[in-house]
Wavefront OBJ file of the C-alpha trace (Angstrom):
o trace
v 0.000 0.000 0.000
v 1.560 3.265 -1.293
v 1.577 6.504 1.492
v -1.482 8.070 -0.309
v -3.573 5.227 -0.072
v -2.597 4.437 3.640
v -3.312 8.128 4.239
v -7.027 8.014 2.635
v -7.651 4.902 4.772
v -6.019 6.541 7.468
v -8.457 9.953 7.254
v -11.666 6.770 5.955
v -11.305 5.508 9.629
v -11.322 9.002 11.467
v -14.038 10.183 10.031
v -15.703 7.200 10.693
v -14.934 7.345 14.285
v -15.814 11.003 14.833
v -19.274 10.043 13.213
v -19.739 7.436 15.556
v -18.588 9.593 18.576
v -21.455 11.770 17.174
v -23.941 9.832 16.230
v -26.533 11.334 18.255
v -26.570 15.321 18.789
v -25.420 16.370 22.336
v -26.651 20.010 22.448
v -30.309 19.106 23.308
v -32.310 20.801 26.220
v -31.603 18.547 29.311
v -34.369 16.990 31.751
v -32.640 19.440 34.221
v -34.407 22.253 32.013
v -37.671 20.810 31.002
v -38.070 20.100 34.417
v -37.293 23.685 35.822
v -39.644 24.660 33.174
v -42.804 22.840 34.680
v -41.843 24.005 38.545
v -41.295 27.623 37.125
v -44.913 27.265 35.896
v -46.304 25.520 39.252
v -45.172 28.703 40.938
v -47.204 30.832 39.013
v -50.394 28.961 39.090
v -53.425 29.874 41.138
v -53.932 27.630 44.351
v -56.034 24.473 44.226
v -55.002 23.856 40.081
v -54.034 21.857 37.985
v -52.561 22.657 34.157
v -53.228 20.320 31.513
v -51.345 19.924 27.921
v -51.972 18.286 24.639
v -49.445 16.805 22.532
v -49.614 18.014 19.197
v -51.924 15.494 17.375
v -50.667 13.206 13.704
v -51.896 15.446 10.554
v -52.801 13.486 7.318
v -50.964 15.290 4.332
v -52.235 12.518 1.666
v -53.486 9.082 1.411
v -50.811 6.991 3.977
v -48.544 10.122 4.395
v -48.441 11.901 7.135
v -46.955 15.747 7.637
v -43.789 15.895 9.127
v -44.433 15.371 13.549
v -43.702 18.748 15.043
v -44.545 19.066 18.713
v -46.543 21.409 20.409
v -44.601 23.763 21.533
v -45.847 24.311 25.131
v -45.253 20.107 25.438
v -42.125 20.328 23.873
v -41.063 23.265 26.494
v -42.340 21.371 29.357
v -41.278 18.285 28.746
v -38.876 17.323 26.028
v -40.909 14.591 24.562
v -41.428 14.625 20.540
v -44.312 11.880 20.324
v -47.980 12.760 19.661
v -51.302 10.956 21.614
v -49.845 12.352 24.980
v -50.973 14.988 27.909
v -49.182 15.893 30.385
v -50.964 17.347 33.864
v -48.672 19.811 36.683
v -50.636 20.350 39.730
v -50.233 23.687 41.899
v -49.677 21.592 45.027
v -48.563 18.041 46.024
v -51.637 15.937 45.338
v -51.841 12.467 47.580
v -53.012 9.072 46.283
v -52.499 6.647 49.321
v -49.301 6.465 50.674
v -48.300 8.433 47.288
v -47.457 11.963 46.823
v -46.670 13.301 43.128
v -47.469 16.934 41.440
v -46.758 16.050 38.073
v -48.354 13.179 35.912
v -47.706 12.124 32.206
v -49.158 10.122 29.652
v -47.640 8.810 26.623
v -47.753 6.255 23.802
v -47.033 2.822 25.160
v -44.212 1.032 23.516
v -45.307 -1.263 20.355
v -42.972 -3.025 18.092
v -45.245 -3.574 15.100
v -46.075 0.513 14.873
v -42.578 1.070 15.497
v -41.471 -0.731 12.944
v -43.326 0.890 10.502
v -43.283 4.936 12.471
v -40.289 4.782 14.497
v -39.210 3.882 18.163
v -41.434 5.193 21.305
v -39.656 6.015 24.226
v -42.389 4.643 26.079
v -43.231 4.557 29.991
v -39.566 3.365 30.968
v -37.918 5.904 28.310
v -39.792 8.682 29.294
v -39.037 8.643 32.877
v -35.370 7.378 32.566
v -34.532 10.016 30.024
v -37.010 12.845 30.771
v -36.822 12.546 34.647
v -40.573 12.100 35.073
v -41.526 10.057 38.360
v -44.959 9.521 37.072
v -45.655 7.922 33.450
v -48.441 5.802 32.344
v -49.589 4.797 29.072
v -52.217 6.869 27.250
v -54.654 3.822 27.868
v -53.961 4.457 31.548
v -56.019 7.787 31.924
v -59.185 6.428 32.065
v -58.525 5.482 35.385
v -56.623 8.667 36.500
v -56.311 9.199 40.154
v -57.810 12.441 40.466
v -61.297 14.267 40.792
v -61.327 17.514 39.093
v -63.960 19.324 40.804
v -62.466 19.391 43.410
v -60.009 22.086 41.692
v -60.465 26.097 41.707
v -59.135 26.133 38.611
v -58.520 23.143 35.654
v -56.636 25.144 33.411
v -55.736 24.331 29.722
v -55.705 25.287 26.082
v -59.215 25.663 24.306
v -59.486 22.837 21.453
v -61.048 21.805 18.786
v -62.114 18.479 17.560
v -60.322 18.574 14.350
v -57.436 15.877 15.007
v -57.502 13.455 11.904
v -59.788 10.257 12.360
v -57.996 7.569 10.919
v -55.219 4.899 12.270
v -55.740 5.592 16.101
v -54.011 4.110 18.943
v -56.635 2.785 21.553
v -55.451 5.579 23.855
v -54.283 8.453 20.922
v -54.536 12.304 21.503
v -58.676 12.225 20.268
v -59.687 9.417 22.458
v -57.566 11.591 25.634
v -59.117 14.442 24.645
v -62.628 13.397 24.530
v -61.963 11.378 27.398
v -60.547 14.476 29.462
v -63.723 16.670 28.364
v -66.085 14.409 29.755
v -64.483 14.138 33.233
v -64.674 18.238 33.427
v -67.659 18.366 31.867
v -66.499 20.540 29.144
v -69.427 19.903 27.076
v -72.128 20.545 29.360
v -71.098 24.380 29.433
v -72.949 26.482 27.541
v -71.119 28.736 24.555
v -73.445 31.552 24.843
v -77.263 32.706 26.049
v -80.045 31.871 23.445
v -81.178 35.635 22.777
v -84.137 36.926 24.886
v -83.662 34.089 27.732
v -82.298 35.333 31.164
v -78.842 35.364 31.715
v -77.861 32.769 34.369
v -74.269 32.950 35.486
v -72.742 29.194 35.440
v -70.041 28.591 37.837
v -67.809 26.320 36.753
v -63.379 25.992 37.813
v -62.578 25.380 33.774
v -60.526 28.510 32.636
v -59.596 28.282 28.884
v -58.241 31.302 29.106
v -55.056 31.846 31.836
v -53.158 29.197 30.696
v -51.557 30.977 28.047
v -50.830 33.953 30.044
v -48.774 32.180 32.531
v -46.884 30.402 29.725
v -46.165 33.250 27.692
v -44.283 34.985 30.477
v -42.407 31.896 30.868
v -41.475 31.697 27.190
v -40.945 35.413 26.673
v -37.938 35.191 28.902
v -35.416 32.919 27.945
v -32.907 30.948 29.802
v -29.104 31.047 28.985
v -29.621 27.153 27.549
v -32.532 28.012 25.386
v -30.637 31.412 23.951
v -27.287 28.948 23.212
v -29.889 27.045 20.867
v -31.705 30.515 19.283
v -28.069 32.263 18.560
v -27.285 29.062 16.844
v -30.395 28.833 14.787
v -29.861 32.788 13.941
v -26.334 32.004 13.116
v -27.132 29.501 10.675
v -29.757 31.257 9.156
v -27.039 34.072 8.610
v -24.732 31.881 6.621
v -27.584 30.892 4.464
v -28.148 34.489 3.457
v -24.392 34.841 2.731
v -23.982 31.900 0.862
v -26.792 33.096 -1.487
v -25.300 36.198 -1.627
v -21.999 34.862 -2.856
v -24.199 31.969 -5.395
v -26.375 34.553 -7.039
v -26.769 35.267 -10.677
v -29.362 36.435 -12.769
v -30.828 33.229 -14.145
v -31.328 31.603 -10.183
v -35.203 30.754 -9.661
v -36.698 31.013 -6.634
v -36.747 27.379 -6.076
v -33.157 26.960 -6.082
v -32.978 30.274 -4.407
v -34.709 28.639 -1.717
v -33.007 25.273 -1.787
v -29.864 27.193 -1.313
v -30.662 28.422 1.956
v -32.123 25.211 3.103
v -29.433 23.346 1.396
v -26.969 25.266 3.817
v -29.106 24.352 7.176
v -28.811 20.709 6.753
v -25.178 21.158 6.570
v -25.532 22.630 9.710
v -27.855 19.260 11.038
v -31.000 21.660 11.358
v -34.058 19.409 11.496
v -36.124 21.964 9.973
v -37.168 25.350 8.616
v -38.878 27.029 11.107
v -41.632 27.711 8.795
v -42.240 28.085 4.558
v -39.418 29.512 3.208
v -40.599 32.909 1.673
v -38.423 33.689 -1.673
v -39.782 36.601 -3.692
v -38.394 37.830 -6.949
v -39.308 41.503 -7.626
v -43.114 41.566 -7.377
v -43.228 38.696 -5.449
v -41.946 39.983 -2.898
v -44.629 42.461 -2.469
v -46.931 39.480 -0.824
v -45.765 39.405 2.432
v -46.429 35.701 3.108
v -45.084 34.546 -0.341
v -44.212 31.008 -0.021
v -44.810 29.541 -4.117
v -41.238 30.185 -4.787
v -41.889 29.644 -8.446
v -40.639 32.198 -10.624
v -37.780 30.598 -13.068
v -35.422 33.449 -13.246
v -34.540 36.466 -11.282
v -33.222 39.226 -13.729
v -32.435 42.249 -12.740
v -35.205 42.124 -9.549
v -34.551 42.356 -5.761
v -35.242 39.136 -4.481
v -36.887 38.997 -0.876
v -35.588 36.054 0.995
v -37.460 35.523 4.785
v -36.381 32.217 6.198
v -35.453 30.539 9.403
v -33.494 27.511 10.656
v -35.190 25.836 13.697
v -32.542 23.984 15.650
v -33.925 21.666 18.181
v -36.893 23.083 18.338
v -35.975 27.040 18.076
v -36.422 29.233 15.150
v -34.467 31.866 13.557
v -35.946 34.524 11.589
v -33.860 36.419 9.410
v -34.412 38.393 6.121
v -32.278 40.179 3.349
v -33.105 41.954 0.201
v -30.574 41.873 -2.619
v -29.813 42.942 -6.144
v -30.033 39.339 -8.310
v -27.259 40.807 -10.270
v -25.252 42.238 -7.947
v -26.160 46.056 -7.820
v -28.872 47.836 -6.900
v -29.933 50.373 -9.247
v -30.947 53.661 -8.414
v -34.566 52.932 -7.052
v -33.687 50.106 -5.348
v -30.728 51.032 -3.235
v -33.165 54.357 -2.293
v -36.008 52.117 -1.416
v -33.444 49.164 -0.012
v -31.215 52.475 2.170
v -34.757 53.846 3.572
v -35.701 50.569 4.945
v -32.077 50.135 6.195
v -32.290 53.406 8.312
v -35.491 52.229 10.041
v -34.185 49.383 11.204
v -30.932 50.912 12.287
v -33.524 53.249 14.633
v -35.960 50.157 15.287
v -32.320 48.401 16.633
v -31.120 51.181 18.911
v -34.761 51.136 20.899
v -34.459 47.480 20.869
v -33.282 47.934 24.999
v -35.174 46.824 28.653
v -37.998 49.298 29.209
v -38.967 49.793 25.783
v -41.552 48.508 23.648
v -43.047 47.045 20.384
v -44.839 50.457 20.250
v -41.295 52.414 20.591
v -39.703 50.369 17.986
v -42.215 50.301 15.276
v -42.884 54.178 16.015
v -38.735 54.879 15.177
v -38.746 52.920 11.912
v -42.185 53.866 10.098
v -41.465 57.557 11.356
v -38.400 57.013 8.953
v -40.486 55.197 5.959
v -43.664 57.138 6.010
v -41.350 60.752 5.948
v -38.897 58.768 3.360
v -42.094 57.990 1.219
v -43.564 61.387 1.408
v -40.121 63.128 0.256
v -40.222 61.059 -2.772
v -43.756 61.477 -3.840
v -44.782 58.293 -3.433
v -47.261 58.988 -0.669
v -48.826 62.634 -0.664
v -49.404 62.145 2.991
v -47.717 60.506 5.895
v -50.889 58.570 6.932
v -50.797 56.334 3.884
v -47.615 54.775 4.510
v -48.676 52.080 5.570
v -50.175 50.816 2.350
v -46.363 50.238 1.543
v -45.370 49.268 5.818
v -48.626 47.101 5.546
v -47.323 45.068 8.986
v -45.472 45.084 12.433
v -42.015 45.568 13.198
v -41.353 43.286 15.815
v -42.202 39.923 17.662
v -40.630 37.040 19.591
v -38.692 34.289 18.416
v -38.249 30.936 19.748
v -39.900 27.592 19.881
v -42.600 29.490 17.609
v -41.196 31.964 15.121
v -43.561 34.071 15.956
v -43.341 33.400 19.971
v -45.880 33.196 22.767
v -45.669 36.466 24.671
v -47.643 39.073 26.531
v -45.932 42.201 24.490
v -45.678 43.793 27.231
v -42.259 46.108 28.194
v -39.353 44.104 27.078
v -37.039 42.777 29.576
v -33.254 41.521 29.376
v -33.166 37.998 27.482
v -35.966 38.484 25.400
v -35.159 38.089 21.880
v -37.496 40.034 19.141
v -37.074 40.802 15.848
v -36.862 44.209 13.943
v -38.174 43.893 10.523
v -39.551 47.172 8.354
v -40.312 46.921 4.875
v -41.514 48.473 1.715
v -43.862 46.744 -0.654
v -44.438 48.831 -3.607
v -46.695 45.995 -6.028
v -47.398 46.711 -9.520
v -49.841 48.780 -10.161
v -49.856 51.523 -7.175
v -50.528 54.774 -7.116
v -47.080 56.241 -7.698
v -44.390 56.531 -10.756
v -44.067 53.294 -12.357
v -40.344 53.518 -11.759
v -40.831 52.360 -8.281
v -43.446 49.116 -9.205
v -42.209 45.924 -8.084
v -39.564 47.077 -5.676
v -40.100 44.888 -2.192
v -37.748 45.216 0.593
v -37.622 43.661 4.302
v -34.656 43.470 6.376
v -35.263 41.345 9.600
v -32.612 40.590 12.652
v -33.107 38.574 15.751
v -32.119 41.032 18.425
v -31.428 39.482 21.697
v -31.944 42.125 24.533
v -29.734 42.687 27.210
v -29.033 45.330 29.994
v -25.886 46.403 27.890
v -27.559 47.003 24.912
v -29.446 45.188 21.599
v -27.470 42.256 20.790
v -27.240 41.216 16.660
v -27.761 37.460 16.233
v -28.378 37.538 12.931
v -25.757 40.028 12.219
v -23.385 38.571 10.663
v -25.055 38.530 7.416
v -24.296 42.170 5.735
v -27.094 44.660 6.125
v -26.360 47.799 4.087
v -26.450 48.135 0.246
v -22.837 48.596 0.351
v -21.619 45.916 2.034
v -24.370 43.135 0.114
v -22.780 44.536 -3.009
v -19.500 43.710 -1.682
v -20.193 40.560 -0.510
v -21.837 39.495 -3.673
v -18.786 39.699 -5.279
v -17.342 36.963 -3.334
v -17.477 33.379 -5.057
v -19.500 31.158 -3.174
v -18.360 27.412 -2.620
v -21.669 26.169 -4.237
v -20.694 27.164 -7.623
v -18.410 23.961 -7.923
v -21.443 21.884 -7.907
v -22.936 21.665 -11.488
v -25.509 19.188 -11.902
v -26.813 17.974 -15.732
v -29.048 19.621 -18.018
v -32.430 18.054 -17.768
v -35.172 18.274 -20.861
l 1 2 3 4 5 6 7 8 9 10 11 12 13 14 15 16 17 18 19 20 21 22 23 24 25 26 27 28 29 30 31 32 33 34 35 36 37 38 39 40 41 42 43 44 45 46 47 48 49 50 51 52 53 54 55 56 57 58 59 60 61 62 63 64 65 66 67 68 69 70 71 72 73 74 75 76 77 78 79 80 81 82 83 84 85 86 87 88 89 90 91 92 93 94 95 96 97 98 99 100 101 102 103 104 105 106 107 108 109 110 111 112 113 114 115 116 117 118 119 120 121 122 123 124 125 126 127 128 129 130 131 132 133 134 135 136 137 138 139 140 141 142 143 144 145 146 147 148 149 150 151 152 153 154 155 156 157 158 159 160 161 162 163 164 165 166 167 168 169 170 171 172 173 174 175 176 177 178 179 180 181 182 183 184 185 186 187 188 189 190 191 192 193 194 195 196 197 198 199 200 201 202 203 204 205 206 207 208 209 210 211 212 213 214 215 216 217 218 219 220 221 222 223 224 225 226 227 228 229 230 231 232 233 234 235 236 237 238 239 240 241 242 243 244 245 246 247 248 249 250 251 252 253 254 255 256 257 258 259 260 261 262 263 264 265 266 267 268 269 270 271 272 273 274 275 276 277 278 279 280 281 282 283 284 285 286 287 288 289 290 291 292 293 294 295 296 297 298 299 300 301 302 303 304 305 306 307 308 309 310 311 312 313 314 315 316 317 318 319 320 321 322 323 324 325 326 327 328 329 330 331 332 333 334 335 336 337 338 339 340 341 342 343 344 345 346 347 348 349 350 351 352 353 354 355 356 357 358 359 360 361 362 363 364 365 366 367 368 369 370 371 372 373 374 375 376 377 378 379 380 381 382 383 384 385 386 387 388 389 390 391 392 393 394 395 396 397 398 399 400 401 402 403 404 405 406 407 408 409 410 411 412 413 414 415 416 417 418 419 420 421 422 423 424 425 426 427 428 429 430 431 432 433 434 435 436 437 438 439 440 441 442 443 444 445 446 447 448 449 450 451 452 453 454 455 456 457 458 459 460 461 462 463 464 465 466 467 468 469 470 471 472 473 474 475 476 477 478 479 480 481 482 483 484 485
């Protein structure tokens, strides 16, 4: 064996072995956190409750296929556990069963070779509490006979539903059968929705709130820890290299498609499970719908393309947008358009800080647009500028993109986003020359008592320095696949 060979084998079996080493990411949210999580919330929950959660149910995308499982995020934050046809209860206090005490119970899908064969592998009872740390587990089947009487509760507290899980290929114990199940032993049926008109109003006392669960979680999820904001900076991160890879791979005759599959292309090389949500990709007019997701158009020309996407890693989404020039430079209506949008984000940014508000930071940006608009005749008054600023400037991120919160004051280790745009479609009410320009510019901002902290910002944000990095040549353009009729 010559020296090169040995030294292929050589770099074959390392590989190998640092593939096996990490077989299995190590970065996930521990027990340790999940469980904080659910005695965070027990703190915060009215005396004499209890707090029920849904897994997310199985949706039917066609025939025998099913979409893609994604968790609900609430069980996912409380728990850890990925599987649907579970529910998960917290009490406010300890709660005694005989000689047993327990404030937490959970039910999940009992263990089943044949389904996991064809689905995949259940954790199961003995999984769930020797890798998620719960003390009390039973199989779905189990809650029929659940030790506890809920009337005897202030408060039973948990998400309104609706009955529109899919109907086919049930488990004996799966989310509908829980759910119905769970209903009848509060007797949420038997309440009435509203007063027949003209009959006298009786009030109906009842300890079923529908309402003040998702208060208590949103202030929980508004805030994040130091382990969940590891997890969002990397998710922001990655969706950052995506946007300059695309910058660098560019060129006039790129469709949206493979605009998109760029970006997403880029993620998986990063092990992201998913995109946090439809990858938006709008060429020129396109980009004018806000929530474009066909990604369709064959070639990009001369247009802006809008690109909105997101990496979710383990659970956490990104959300980051750029606008840029398809071949390279902006010409003179663009970079105008693309530098007014710029400045009211840089003024959005710098009221990104603890004590302010969404109010504050959408006020600073569209003060900048709608004046920007009127100087250049495109609006003849500063109340119609939001026919081109159609939406919001800011939200949460995390386990949703768009993240459970109260919007209330922001506080140090929130993380929001700061995204104004122009939409001019074809067709408006201004000179043509301007038709078909659509720019957003969008950064995860994590908030601190030091200042607004760039996630996302190491993708170039100014006209200047897109331009610059478009000149760059991406690694991607080594990859040439054939020509297909």
């Amino acid at each position: 064996m010559n020296i090169k060979n040995l030294l292929t084998v050589i770099t074959c079996l390392f590989i190998t072995a640092n593939f096996a080493q990490t077989d299995i990411p190590q970065d996930y949210l521990s027990s340790d956190f999940h469980k904080g999580r659910r005695e965070q919330l027990r703190k915060t929950m009215p005396a004499n409750s209890v707090a029920i959660f849904f897994a997310n149910p199985v949706r039917n995308r066609a025939n025998d296929v099913d979409y893609v499982y994604h968790q609900d995020p609430n069980f996912m934050y409380l728990t850890g556990y990925n599987e649907p046809n579970s529910m998960l209860l917290i009490f406010s206090e300890d709660q005694q069963k005989e000689d047993e005490t327990f404030n937490e119970i959970v039910y999940v899908q009992k263990k089943d070779p044949t389904k996991e064969l064809w689905y995949g592998r259940r954790l199961g009872v003995e999984g769930v509490a020797k890798q998620l740390g719960f003390s009390d587990v039973f199989n779905g089947e189990d809650f029929k006979d659940i030790p506890v009487d809920f009337s005897k509760f202030d408060k039973v507290l948990f998400k309104d539903f609706k009955n529109d899980v899919r109907d086919s290929k049930r488990d004996d114990a799966d989310l509908y059968s829980l759910i119905e199940q769970f209903k009848t032993k509060v007797s949420y049926e038997s309440l009435p929705s509203k007063i027949p008109a003209g009959e006298k109003i009786v009030e109906v006392k009842t300890n079923i709130d529908v309402k003040g669960l998702r208060t208590l979680m949103a202030s929980l999820r508004e805030i994040k820890t130091k382990d969940e904001l590891v997890l969002l900076k990397k998710a922001c991160e990655i969706s950052a290299v995506g946007q300059i890879e695309i910058m660098k791979a560019m060129h006039p005759d790129m469709s949206e498609a493979e605009i998109q599959g760029t970006h997403e292309f880029v993620y998986k090389k990063y092990n992201v499970e998913y995109e946090g949500y439809p990858s938006i990709v709008g060429v020129g007019n396109n980009g004018c719908v806000l929530h474009y997701i066909e990604n369709t158009k064959m070639s990009a020309g001369k247009e802006l393309v809008l690109m909105d996407l997101g990496a979710e890693y383990h659970g956490y989404t990104a959300d980051v947008t750029r606008t840029i020039p398809a071949n390279g430079k902006f010409n003179k209506e663009q970079k105008i358009i693309y530098d007014l949008v710029y400045a009211a984000q840089e003024a959005g940014i710098k009221e990104t800080v603890v004590g302010s508000s969404f109010g504050k930071i959408d006020k600073a940006g569209r003060n900048i647009i709608n004046q920007g608009l009127l100087d250049l005749g495109i609006i003849d008054t500063l109340a119609k500028g939001r026919r081109y600023f159609p939406h919001g400037t800011s939200h949460h991120i995390g386990l949703d993109v768009h993240d459970l919160s109260n919007r209330g004051e922001l506080k140090e280790n929130m993380i929001i986003t700061v995204e104004p745009g122009i939409y001019i479609p074809e067709g408006s009410s201004c000179d043509e020359k301007w038709w078909g320009i659509a720019v957003r510019i969008e950064d995860c901002i994590l908030i601190t008592k030091d200042g607004p902290i760039n996630f996302s910002g190491m993708a170039p944000r100014s006209s200047d320095d897109i331009e610059e990095m478009m000149k760059e040549e991406s690694i991607l353009n080594a990859f040439k696949l054939p020509i297909l009729d």
